[in-house]
C-alpha positions in Angstrom: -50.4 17.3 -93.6 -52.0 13.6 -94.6 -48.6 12.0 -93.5 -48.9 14.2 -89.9 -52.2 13.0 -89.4 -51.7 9.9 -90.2 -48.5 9.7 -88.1 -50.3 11.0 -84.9 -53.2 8.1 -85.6 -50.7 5.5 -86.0 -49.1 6.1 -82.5 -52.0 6.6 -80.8 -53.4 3.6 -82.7 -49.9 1.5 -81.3 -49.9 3.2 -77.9 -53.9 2.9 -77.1 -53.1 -1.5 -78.2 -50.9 -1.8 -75.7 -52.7 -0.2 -73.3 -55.6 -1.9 -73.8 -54.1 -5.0 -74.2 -52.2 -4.8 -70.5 -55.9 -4.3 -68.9 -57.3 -7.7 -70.9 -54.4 -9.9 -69.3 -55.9 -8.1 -65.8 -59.4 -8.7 -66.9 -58.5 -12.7 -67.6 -60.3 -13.8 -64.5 -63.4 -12.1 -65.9 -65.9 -13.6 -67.9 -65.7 -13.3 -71.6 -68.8 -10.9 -71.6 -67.0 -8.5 -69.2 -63.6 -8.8 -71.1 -65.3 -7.9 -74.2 -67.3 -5.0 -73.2 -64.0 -3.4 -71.7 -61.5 -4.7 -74.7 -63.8 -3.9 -77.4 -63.8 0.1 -76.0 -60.2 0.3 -77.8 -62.1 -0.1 -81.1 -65.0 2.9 -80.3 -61.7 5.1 -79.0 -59.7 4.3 -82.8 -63.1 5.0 -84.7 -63.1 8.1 -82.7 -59.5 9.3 -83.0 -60.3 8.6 -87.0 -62.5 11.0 -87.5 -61.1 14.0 -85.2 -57.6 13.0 -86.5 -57.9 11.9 -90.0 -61.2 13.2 -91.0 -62.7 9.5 -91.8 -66.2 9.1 -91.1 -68.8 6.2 -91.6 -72.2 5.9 -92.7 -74.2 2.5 -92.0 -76.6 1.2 -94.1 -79.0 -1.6 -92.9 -79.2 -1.7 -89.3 -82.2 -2.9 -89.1 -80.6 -6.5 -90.8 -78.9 -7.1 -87.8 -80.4 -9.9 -85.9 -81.4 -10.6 -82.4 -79.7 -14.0 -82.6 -76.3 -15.3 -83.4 -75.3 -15.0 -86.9 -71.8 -15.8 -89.3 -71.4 -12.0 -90.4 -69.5 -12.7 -93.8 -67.8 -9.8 -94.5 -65.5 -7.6 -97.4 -62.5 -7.5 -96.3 -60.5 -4.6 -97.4 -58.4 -2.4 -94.9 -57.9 -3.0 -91.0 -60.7 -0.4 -90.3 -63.4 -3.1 -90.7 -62.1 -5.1 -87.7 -63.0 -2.1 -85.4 -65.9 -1.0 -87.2 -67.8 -4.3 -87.1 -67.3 -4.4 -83.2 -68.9 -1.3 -82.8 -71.5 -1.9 -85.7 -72.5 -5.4 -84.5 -73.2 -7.1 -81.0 -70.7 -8.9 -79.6 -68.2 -11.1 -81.6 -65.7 -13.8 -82.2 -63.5 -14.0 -85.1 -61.7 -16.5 -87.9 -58.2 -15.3 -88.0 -55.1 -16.5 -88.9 -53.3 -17.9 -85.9 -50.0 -15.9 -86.5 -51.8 -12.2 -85.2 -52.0 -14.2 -82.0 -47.9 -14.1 -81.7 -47.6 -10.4 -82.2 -46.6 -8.7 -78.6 -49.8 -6.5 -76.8 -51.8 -6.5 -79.7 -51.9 -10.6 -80.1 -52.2 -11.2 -75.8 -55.9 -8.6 -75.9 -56.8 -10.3 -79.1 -56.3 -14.3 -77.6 -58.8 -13.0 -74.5 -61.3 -12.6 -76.8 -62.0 -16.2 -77.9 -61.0 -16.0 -81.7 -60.6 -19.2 -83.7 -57.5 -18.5 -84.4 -56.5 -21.4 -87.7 -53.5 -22.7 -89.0 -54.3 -21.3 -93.3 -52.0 -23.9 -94.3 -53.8 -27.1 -92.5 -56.3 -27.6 -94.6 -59.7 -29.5 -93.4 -58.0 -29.3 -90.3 -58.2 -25.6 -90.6 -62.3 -25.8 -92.3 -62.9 -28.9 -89.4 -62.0 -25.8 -86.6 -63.8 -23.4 -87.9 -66.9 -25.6 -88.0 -66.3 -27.5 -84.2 -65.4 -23.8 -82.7 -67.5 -21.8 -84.4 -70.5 -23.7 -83.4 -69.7 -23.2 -80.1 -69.0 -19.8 -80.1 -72.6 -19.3 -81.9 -74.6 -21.5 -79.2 -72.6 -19.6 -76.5 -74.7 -16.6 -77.9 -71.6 -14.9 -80.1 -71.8 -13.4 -83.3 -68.5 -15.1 -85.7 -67.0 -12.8 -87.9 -65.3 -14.4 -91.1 -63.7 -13.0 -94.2 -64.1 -15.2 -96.6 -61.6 -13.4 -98.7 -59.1 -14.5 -96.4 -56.8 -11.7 -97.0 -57.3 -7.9 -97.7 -57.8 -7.4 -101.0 -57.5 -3.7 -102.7 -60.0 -1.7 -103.9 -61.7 -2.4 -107.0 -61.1 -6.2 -106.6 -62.5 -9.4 -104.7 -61.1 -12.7 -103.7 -62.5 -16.2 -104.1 -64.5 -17.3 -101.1 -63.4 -19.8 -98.9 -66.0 -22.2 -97.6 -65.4 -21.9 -93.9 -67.9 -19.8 -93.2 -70.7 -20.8 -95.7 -70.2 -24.2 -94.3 -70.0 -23.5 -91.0 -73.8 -21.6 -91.4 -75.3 -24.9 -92.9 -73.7 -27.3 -90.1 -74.7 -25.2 -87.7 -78.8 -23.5 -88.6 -77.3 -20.4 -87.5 -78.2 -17.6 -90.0 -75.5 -15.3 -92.4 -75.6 -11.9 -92.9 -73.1 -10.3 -95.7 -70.8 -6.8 -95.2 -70.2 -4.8 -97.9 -68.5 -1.7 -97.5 -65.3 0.3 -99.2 -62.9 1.5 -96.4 -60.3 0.7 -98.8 -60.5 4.0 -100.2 -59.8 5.7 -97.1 -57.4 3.5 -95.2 -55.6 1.5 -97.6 -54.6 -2.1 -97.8 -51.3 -2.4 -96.1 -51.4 1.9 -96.6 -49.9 4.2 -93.9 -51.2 7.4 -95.0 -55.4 7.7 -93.8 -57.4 9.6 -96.8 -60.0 11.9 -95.5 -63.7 10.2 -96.6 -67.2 8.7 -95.7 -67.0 5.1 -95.6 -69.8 3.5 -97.0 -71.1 0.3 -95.0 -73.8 -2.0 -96.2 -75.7 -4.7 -94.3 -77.2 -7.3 -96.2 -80.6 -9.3 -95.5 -80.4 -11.8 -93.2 -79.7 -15.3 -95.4 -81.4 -18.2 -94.1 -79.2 -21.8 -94.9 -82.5 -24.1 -95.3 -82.4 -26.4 -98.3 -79.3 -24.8 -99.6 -75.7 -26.5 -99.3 -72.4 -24.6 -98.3 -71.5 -24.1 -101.9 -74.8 -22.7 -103.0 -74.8 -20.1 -100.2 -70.8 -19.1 -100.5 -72.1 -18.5 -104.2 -75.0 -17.0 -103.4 -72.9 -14.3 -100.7 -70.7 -13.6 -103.4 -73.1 -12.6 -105.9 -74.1 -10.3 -103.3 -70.9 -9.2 -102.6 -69.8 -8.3 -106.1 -73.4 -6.4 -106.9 -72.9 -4.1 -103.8 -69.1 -3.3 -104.1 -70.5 -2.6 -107.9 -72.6 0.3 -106.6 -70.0 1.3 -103.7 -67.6 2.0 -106.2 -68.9 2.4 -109.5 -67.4 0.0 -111.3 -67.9 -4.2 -111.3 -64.8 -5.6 -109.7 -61.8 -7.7 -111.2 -61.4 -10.8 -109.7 -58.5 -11.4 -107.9 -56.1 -14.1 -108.9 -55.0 -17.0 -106.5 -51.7 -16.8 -107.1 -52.2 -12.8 -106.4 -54.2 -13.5 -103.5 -52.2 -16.1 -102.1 -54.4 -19.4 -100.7 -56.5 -19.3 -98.8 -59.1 -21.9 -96.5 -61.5 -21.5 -94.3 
């Protein structure tokens, strides 16, 4: 029955992408705003058909941590149900994403309309120099930018080294962070077809504010954050994840 389920969300999931993705290339004389209000609806529809289909909830913890203004949401990265949820969770968005998702047919063409900074992972400073220029931009245009300093999904039970991208990107710019915990991973796996029946557990940390403190100090200081609340999502501290495991990541 879970491989049903799951089979009826994943073509709906496809089918509903391409859709959505045909009406962004119509919307591209629109203004961003307008394209995002209409693009984003495919993730509120997906979060939808998750929970009717697949019996996955959420739970959100820490609204109120939101900010009225801009912020670099640093988030766990864990499963591809946080890139919906964190569109419907937060105001409106950019993300850093690897430049390849841009290539993929549908999906990549609704994903380029929505002003991601989409990096080359193997460039380097180029790469952390991109992230920095564009994401300040994005930020004084009034947008939310949504990194995973992880870089990569990583499985349950485990975390990643941070990158510096986006730690460095909140001190060059004044613009506060606000760390995402949460442990979707259980539910919809890591490269997993089949969608586990649960209540996904989403945490919003504090606002952090950058003064005094240098890139390094607050990527350290998101992590220790990190690691304490995926320690209480799921009950045990978790392993760090080796590079080589991981694979390299910048940005």
């Amino acid at each position: 029955m879970l491989f049903i389920r799951s089979l009826i969300f994943a073509f709906l999931h496809v089918t509903t992408a391409i859709l959505f993705s045909l009406l962004g290339v119509l919307l591209w004389p629109f203004s961003f705003k307008v394209r995002y209000k209409i693009i984003s609806q495919w993730a509120i529809s997906n979060l939808w058909l998750l929970e009717k289909i697949c019996g996955i909830r959420y739970e959100v913890e820490g609204r109120e941590n939101i900010p009225e203004e801009p912020c670099i949401i640093l988030c766990k990265h864990q499963s591809s149900w946080e890139t919906l949820a964190l569109q419907v969770i937060f105001p409106p968005q950019v993300w850093v994403l690897k430049r390849e998702l841009l290539w993929i047919p549908f999906f990549g063409w609704g994903l380029a309309l929505l002003k991601p900074i989409a990096i080359d992972r193997g460039a380097g400073r180029a790469a952390l120099n991109q992230v920095v220029e564009q994401g300040k931009e994005r930020l004084s245009s009034g947008y939310c930018v949504v990194v995973f300093p992880e870089g990569t999904r990583i499985q349950c039970g485990k975390m990643g080294r941070f990158g510096i991208g986006g730690a460095k990107l909140a001190v060059e710019s004044g613009f506060p962070v606000v760390p995402v915990a949460h442990d979707a991973g259980k539910a919809w796996r890591r490269h997993g077809f089949i969608k586990y029946p649960d209540v996904i557990k989403l945490v919003i940390g504090d606002k952090i504010a950058i003064e005094g403190q240098t890139a390094a100090e607050l990527n350290q200081q998101v992590y220790q954050w990190m690691e304490q609340k995926m320690t209480l999502l799921e009950g045990h501290k978790p392993v760090l994840q080796t590079r080589e495991k991981q694979g390299v990541q910048r940005g």
